[in-house]
MARVEX-693509 format. One record per residue (C-alpha): residue number from 1; x, y, z. Coordinates in steps of 0.02 Angstrom, whole numbers, plus 50000, padded with zeros to 5 digits. Each point is the difference from the previous one (the first is absolute). Layout:
# MARVEX-693509
<vexlum><num>NUM</num><px>X</px><py>Y</py><pz>Z</pz></vexlum>
...
END
This chain:
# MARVEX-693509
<vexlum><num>1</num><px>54470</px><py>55511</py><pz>54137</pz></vexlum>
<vexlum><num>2</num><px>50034</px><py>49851</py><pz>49863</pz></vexlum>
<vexlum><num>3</num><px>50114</px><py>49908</py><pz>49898</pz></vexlum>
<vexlum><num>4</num><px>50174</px><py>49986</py><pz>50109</pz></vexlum>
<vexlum><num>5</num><px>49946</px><py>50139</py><pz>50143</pz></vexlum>
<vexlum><num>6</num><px>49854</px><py>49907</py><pz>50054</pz></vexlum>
<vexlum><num>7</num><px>50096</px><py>49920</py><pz>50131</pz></vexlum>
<vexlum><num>8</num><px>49855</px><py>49891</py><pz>50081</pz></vexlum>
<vexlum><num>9</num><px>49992</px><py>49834</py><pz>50092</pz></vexlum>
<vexlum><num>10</num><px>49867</px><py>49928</py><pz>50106</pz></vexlum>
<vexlum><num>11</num><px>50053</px><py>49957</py><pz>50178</pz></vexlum>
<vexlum><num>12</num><px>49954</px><py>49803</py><pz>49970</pz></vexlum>
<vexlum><num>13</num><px>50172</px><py>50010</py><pz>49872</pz></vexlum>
<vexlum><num>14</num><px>50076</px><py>49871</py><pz>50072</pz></vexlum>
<vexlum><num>15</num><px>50173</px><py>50068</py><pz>49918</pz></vexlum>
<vexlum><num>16</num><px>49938</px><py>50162</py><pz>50067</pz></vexlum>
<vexlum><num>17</num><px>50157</px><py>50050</py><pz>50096</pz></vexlum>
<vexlum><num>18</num><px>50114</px><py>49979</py><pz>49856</pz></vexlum>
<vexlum><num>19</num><px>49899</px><py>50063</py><pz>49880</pz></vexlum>
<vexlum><num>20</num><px>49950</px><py>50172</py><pz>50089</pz></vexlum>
<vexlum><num>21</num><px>50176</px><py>50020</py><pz>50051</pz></vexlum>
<vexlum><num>22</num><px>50058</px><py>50000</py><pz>49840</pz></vexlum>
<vexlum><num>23</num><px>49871</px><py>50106</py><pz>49936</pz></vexlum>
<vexlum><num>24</num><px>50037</px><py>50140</py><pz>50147</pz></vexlum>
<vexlum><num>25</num><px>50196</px><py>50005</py><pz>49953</pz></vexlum>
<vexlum><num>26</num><px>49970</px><py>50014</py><pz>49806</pz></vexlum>
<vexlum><num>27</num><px>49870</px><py>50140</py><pz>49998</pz></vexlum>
<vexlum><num>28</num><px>49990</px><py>50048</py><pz>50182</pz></vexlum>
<vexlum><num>29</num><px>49825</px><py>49927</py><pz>50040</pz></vexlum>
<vexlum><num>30</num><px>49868</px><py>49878</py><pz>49992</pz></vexlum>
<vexlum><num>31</num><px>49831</px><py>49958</py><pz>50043</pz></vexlum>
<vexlum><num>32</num><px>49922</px><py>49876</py><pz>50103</pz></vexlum>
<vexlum><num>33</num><px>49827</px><py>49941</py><pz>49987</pz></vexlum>
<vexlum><num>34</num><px>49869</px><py>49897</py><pz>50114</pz></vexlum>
<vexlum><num>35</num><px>50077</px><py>50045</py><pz>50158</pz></vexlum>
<vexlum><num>36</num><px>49852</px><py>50040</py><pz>50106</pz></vexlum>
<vexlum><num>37</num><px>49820</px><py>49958</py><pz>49963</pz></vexlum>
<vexlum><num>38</num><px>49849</px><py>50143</py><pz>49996</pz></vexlum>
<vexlum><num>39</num><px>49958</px><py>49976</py><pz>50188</pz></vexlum>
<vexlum><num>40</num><px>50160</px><py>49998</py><pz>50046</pz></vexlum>
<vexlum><num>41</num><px>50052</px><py>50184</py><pz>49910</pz></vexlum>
<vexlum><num>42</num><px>49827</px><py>50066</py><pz>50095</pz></vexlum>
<vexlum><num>43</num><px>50070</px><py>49946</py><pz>50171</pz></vexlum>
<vexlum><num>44</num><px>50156</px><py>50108</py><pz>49986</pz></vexlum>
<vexlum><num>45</num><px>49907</px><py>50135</py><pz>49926</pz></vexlum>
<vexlum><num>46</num><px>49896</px><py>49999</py><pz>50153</pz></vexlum>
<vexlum><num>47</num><px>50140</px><py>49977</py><pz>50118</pz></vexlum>
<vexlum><num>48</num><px>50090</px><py>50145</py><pz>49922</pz></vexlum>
<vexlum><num>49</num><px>49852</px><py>50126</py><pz>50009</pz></vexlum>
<vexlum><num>50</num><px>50013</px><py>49931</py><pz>50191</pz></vexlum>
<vexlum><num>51</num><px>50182</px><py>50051</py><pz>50039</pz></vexlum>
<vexlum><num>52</num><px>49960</px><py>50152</py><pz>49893</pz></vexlum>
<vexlum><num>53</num><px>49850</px><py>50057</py><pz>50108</pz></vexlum>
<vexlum><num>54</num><px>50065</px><py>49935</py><pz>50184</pz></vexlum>
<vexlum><num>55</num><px>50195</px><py>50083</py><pz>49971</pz></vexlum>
<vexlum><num>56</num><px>49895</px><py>50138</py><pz>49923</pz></vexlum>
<vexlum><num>57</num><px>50133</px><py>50019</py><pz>49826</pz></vexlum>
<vexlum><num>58</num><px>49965</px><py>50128</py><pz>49900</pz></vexlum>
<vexlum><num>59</num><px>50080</px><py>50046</py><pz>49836</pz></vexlum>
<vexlum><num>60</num><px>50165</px><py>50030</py><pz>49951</pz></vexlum>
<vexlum><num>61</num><px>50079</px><py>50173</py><pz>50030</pz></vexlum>
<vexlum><num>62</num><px>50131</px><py>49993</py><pz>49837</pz></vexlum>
<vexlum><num>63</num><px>49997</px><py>49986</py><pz>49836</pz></vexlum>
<vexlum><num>64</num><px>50079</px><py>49851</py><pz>49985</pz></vexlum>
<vexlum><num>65</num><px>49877</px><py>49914</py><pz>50163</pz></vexlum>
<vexlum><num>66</num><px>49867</px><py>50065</py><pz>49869</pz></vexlum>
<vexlum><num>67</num><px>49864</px><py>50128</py><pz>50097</pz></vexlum>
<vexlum><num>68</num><px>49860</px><py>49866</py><pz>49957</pz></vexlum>
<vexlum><num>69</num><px>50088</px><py>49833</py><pz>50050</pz></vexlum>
<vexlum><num>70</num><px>49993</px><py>49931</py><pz>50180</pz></vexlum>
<vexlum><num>71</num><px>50161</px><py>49894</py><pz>50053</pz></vexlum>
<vexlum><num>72</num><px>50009</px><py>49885</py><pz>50137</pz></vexlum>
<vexlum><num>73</num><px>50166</px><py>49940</py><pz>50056</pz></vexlum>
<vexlum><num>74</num><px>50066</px><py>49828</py><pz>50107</pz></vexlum>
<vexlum><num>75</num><px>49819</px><py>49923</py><pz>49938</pz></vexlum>
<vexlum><num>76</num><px>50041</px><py>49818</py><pz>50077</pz></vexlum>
<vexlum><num>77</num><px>50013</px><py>50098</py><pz>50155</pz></vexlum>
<vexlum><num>78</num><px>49840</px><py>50073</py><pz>49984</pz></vexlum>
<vexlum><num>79</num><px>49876</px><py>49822</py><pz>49959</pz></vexlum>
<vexlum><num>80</num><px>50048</px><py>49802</py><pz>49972</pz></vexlum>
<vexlum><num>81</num><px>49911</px><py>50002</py><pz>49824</pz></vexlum>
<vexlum><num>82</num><px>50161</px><py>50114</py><pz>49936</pz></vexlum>
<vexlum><num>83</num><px>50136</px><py>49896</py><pz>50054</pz></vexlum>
<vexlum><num>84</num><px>49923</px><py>49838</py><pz>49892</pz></vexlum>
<vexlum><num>85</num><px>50056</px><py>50117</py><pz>49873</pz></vexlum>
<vexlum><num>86</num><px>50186</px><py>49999</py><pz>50046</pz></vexlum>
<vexlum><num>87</num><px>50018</px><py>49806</py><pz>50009</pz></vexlum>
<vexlum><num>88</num><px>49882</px><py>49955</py><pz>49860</pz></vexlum>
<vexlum><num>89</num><px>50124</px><py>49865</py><pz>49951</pz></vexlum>
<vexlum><num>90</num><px>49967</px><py>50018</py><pz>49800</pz></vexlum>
<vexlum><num>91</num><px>50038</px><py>50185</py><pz>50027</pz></vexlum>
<vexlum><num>92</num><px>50165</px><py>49944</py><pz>50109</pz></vexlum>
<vexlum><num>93</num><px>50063</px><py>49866</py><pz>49869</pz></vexlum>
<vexlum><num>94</num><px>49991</px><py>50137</py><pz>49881</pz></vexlum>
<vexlum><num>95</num><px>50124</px><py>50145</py><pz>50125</pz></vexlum>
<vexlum><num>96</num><px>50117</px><py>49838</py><pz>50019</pz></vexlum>
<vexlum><num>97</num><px>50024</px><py>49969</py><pz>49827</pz></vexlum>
<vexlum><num>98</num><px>50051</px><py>50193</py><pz>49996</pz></vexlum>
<vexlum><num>99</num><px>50078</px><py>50064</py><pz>50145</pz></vexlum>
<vexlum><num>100</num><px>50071</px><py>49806</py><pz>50067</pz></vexlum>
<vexlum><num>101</num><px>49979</px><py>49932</py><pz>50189</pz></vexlum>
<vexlum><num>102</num><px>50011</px><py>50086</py><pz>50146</pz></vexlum>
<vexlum><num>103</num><px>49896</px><py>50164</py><pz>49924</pz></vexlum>
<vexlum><num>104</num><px>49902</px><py>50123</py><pz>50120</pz></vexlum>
<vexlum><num>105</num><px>49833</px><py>50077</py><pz>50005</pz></vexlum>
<vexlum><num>106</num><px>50039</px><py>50189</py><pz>49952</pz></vexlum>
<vexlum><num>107</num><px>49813</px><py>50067</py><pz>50037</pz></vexlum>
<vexlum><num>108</num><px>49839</px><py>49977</py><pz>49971</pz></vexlum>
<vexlum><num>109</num><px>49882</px><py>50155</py><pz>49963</pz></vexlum>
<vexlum><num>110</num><px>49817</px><py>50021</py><pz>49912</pz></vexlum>
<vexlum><num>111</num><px>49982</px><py>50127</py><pz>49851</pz></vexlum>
<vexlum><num>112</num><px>49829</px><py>50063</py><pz>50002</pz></vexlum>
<vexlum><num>113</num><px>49968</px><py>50123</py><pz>49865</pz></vexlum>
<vexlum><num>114</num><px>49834</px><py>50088</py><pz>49972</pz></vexlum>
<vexlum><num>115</num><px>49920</px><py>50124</py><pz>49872</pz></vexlum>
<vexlum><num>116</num><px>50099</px><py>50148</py><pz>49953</pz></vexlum>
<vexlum><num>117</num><px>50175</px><py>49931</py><pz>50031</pz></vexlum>
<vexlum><num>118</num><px>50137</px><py>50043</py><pz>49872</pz></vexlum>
<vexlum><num>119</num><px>50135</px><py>49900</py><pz>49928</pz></vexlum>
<vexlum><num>120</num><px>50136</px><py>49963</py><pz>50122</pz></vexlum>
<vexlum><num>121</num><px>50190</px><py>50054</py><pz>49970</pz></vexlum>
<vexlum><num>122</num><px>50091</px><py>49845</py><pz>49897</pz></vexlum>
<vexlum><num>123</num><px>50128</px><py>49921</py><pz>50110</pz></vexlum>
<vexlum><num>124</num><px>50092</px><py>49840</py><pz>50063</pz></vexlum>
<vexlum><num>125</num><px>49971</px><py>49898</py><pz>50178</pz></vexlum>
<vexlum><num>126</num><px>50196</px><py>50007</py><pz>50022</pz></vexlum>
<vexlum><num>127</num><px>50042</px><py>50149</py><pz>49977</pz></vexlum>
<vexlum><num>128</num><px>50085</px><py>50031</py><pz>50154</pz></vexlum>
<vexlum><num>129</num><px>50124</px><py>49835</py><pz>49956</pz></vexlum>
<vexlum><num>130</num><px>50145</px><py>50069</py><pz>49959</pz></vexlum>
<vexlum><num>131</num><px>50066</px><py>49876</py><pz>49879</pz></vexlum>
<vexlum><num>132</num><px>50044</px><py>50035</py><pz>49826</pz></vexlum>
<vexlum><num>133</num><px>49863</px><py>49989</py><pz>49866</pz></vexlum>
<vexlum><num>134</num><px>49952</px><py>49884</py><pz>49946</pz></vexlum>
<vexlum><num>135</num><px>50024</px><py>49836</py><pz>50111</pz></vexlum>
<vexlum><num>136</num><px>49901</px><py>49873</py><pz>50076</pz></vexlum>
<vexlum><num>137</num><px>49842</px><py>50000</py><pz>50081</pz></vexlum>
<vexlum><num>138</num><px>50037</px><py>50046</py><pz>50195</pz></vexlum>
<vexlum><num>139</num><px>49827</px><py>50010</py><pz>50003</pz></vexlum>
<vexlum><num>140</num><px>49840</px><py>49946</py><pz>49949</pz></vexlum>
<vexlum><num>141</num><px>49828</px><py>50122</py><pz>50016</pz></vexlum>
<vexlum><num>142</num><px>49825</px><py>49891</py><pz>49975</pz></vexlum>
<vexlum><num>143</num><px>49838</px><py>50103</py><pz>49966</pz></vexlum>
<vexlum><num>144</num><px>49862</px><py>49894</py><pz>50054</pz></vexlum>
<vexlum><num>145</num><px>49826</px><py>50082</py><pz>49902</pz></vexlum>
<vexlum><num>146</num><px>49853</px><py>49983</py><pz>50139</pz></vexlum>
<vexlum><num>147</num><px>49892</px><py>50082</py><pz>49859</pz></vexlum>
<vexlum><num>148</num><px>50052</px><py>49989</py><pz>49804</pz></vexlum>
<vexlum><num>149</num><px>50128</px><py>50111</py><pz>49936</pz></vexlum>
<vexlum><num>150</num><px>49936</px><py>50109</py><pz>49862</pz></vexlum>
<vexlum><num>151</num><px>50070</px><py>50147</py><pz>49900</pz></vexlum>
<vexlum><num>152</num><px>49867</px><py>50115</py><pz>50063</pz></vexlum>
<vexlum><num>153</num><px>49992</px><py>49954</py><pz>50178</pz></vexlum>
<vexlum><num>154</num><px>50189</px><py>50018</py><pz>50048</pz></vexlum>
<vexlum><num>155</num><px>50090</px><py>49837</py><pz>49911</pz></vexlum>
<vexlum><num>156</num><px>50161</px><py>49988</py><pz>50044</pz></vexlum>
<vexlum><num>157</num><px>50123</px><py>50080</py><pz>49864</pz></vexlum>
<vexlum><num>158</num><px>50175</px><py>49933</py><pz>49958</pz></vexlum>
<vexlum><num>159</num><px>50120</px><py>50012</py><pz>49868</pz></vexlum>
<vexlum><num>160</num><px>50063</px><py>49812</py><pz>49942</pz></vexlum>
<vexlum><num>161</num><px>50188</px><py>49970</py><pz>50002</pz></vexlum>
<vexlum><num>162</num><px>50024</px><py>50162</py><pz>50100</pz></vexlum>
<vexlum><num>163</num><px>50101</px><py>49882</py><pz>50130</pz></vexlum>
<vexlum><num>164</num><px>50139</px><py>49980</py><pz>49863</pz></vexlum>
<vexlum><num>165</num><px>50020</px><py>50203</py><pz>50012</pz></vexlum>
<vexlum><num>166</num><px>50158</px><py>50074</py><pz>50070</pz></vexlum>
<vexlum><num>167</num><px>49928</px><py>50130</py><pz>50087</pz></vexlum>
<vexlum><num>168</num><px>49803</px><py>50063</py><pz>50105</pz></vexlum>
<vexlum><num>169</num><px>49902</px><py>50102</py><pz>49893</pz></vexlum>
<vexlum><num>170</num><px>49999</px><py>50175</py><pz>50018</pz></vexlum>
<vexlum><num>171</num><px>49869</px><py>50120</py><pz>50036</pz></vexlum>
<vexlum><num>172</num><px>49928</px><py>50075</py><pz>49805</pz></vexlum>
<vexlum><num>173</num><px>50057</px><py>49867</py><pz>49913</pz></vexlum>
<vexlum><num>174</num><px>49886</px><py>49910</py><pz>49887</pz></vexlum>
<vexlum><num>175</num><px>49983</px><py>49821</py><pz>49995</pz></vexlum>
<vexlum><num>176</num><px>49875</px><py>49884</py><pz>49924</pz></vexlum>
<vexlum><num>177</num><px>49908</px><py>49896</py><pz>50166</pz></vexlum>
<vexlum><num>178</num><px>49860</px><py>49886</py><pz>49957</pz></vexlum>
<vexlum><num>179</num><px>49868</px><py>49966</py><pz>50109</pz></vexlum>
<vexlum><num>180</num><px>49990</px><py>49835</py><pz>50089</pz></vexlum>
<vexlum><num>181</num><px>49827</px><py>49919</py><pz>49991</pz></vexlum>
<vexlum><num>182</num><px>49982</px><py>49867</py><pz>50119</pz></vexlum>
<vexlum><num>183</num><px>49829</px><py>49902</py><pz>50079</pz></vexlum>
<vexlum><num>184</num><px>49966</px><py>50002</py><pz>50189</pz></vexlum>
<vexlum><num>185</num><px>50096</px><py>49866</py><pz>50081</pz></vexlum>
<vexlum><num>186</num><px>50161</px><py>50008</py><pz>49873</pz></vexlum>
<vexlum><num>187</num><px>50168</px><py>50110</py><pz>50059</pz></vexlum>
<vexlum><num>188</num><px>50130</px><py>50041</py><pz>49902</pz></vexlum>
<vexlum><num>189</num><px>50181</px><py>49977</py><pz>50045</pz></vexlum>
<vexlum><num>190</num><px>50119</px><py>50138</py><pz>49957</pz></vexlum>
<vexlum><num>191</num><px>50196</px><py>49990</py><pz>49990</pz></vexlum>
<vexlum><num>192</num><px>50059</px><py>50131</py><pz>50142</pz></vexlum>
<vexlum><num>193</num><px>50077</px><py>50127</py><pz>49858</pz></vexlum>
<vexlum><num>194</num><px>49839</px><py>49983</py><pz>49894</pz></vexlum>
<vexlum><num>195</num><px>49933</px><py>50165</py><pz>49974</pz></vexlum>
<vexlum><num>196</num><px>49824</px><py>50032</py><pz>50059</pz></vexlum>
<vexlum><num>197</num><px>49874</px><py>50097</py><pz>50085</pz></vexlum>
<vexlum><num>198</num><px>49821</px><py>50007</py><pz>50060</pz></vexlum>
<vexlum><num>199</num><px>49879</px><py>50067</py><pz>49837</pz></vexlum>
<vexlum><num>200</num><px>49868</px><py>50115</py><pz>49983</pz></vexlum>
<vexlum><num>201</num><px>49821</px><py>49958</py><pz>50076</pz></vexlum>
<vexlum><num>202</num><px>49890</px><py>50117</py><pz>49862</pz></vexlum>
<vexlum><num>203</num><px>49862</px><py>49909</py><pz>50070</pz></vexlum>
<vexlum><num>204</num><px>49835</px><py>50076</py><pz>50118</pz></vexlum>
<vexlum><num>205</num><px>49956</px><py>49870</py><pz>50110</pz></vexlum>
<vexlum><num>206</num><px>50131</px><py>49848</py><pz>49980</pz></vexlum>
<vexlum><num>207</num><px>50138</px><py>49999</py><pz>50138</pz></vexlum>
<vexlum><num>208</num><px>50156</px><py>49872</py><pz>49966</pz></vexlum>
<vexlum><num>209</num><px>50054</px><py>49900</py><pz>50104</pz></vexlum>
<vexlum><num>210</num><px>50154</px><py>49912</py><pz>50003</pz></vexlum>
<vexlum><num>211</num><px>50159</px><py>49932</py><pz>50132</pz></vexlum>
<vexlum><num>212</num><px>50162</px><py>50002</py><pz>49992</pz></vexlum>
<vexlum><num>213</num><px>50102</px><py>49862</py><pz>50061</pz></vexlum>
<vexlum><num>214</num><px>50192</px><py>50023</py><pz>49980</pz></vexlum>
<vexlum><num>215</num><px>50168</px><py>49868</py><pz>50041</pz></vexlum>
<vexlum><num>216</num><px>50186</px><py>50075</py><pz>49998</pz></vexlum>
<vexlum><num>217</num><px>50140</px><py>49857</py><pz>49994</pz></vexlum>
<vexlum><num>218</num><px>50051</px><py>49942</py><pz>50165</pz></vexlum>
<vexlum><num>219</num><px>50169</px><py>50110</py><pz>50013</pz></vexlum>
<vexlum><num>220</num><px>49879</px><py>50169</py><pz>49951</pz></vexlum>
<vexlum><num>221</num><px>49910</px><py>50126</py><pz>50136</pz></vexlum>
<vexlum><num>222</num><px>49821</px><py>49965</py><pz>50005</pz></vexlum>
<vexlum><num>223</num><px>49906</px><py>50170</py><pz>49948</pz></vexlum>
<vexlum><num>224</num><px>49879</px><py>49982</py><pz>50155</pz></vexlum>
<vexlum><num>225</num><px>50085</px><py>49953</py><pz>50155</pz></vexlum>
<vexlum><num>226</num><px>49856</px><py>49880</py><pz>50029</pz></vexlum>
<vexlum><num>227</num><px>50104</px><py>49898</py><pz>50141</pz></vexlum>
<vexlum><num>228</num><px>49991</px><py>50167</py><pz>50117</pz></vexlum>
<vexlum><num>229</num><px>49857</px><py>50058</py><pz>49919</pz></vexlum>
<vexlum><num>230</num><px>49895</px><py>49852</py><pz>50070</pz></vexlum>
<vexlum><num>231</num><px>49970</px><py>49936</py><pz>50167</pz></vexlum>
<vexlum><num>232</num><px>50065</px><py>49856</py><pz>50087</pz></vexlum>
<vexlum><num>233</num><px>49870</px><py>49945</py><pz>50068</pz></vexlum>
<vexlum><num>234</num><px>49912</px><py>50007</py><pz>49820</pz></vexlum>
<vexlum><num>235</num><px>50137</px><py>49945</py><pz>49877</pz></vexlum>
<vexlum><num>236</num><px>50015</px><py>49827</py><pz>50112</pz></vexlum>
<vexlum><num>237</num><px>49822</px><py>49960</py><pz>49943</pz></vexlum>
<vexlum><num>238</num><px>50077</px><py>50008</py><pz>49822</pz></vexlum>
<vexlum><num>239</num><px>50036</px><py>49845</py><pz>49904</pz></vexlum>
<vexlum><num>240</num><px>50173</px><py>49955</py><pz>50025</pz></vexlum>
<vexlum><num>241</num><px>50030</px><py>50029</py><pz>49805</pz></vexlum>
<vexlum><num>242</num><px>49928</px><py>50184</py><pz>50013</pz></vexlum>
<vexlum><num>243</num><px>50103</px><py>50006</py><pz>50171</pz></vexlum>
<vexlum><num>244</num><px>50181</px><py>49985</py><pz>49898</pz></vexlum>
<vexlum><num>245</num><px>49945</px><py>50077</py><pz>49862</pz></vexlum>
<vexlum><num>246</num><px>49985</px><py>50165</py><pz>50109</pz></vexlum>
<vexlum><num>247</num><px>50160</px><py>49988</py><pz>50068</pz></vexlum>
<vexlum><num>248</num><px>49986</px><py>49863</py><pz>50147</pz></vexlum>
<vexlum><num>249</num><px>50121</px><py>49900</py><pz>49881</pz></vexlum>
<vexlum><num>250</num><px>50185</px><py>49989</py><pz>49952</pz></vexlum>
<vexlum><num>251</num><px>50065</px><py>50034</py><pz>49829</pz></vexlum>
<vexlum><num>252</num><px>50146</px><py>49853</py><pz>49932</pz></vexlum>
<vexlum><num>253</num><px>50031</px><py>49960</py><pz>50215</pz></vexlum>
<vexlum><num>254</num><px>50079</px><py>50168</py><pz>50037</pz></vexlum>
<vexlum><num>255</num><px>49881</px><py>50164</py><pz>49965</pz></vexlum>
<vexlum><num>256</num><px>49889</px><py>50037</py><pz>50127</pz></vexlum>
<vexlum><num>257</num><px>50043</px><py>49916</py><pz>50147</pz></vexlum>
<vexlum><num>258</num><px>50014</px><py>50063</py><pz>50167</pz></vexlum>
<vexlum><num>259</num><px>50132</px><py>49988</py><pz>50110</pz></vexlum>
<vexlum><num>260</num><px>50021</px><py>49821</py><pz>49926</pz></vexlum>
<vexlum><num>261</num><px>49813</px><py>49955</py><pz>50016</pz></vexlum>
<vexlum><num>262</num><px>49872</px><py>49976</py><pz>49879</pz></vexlum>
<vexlum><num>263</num><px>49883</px><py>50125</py><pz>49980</pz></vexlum>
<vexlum><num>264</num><px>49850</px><py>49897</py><pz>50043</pz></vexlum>
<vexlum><num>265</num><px>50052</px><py>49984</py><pz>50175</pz></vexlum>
<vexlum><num>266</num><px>49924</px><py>50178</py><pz>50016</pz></vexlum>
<vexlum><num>267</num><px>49825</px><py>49925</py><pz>49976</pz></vexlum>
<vexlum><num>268</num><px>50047</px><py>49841</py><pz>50107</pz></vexlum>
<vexlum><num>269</num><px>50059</px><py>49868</py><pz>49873</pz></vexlum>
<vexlum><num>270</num><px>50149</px><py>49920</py><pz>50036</pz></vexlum>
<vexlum><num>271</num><px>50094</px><py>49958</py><pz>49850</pz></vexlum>
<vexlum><num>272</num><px>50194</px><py>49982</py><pz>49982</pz></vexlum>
<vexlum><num>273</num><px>50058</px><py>50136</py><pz>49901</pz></vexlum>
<vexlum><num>274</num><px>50140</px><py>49873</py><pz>49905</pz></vexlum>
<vexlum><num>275</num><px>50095</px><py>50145</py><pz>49955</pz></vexlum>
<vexlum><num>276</num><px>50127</px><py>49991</py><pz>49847</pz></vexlum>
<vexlum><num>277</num><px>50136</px><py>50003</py><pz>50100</pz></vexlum>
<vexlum><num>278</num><px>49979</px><py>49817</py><pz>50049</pz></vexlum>
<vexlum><num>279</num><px>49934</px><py>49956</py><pz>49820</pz></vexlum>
<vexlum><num>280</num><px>50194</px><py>50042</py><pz>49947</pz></vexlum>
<vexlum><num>281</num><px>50081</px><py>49916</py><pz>50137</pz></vexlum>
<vexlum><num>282</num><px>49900</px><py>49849</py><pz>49973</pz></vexlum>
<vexlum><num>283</num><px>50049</px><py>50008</py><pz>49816</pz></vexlum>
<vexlum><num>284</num><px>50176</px><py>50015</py><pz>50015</pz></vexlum>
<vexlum><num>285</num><px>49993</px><py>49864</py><pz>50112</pz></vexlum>
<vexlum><num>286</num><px>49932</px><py>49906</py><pz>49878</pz></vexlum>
<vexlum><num>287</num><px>50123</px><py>50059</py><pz>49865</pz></vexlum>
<vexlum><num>288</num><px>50144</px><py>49944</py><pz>50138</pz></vexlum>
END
């Protein structure tokens, strides 16, 4: 990638919100840089061969899993070193500046792709939101590279501008993906209704490994239902911040309470749920 499509900022930008958001809405991507440091890209690789070999997951059993690419899904569930992922706060300026306040955690899932996998089918994050093409990022995928991204080794593939499109793409259609190349410790930040998919690994002995780290806007379904999908007893252990962005939260005072409680109550915390309701009363009493 070069010239206008080589959408790449370091994450020590300090206009790096801005600047990435605007980049994601005019060509549907961009690339950050200097995330994570060498050491720091081994750990995870470690601690996904871990989960890999205690859980015992194997490959994937479709075409579109890929029948050479192990997936792990709920990862913050499954070791602490994941969910500094989720709240790196560079990586969370960024998914405000895009989807606004209040957004959720949709999933979080590693990608590991070895020899002999083929390309992927292109496709879009959203495509079960069924708005009408185009519109507004409702959400916001991240693919953090544990190990660089090359053409031969499984980059990921996308086609720029692709989120402007009014419709998926079809099966036997032919479109023009490039390949992102990225270093180890960069991801790459993809409007929902970019196209992409996983790429071909032509290589022997070189497996890729990459995770995926994905935010809907506050009034969206999360893909994984990570707040039943996790345990009590392990999500209050969670930073508070990774806590609401789960689901233990409440979108604009009104979505996702329960029975007029905040959410958080479920893991102990008291907290007044100041529920909209009130909000208006107290402003037309203000107005009066």
């Amino acid at each position: 990638m070069n010239g206008a499509l080589d959408n790449r900022f370091s994450a020590k930008d300090p206009d790096l919100s801005q600047r990435v958001a605007t980049a994601v809405n005019e060509w549907g991507f961009a690339i950050v840089t200097d995330l994570l440091d060498a050491k720091a890209c081994e750990a995870l690789v470690a601690e996904v061969d871990r989960v890999e070999r205690e859980h015992g997951i194997g490959f994937g059993t479709s075409e579109f899993e890929g029948f050479h690419t192990r997936h792990i899904f709920n990862l913050i569930a499954r070791g602490e070193a994941f969910r500094d992922l989720v709240i790196a706060p560079a990586m969370l300026g960024v998914i405000e500046a895009l989807l606004g306040d209040g957004f959720l955690l949709s999933g979080t899932t590693s990608m590991h792709i070895s020899p002999g996998e083929t390309a992927q089918l292109l496709h879009a994050d959203d495509g079960m939101i069924s708005l009408p093409r185009p519109h507004i990022a409702t959400m916001v995928t991240t693919l953090w590279a544990l190990t660089d991204f090359r053409p031969d080794n499984g980059a990921t593939l996308l086609v720029p501008g692709s989120h402007r499109e009014e419709a998926m793409p079809r099966p036997g259609e032919k479109h023009d993906p490039i390949a992102v190349q990225m270093p180890a410790g960069s991801a790459l930040i993809l409007h929902g209704s970019t196209w992409h998919a996983g790429g071909t690994n032509t290589t022997r002995d070189q497996d890729r490994y990459g995770l995926s780290v994905q935010y809907v806007a506050g009034w969206c379904r999360q893909q994984q239902n990570l707040m039943l999908g996790t345990d009590r007893e392990i999500a209050s252990r969670y930073p508070r911040r990774l806590q609401e962005l789960i689901g233990y939260s409440m979108y604009r005072n009104v979505m996702g309470h329960i029975d007029r409680t905040h959410p958080l109550r479920l893991l102990g915390v008291e907290r007044p749920p100041e529920m909209i309701w009130e909000k208006m009363d107290s402003k037309r009493s203000d107005a009066e």
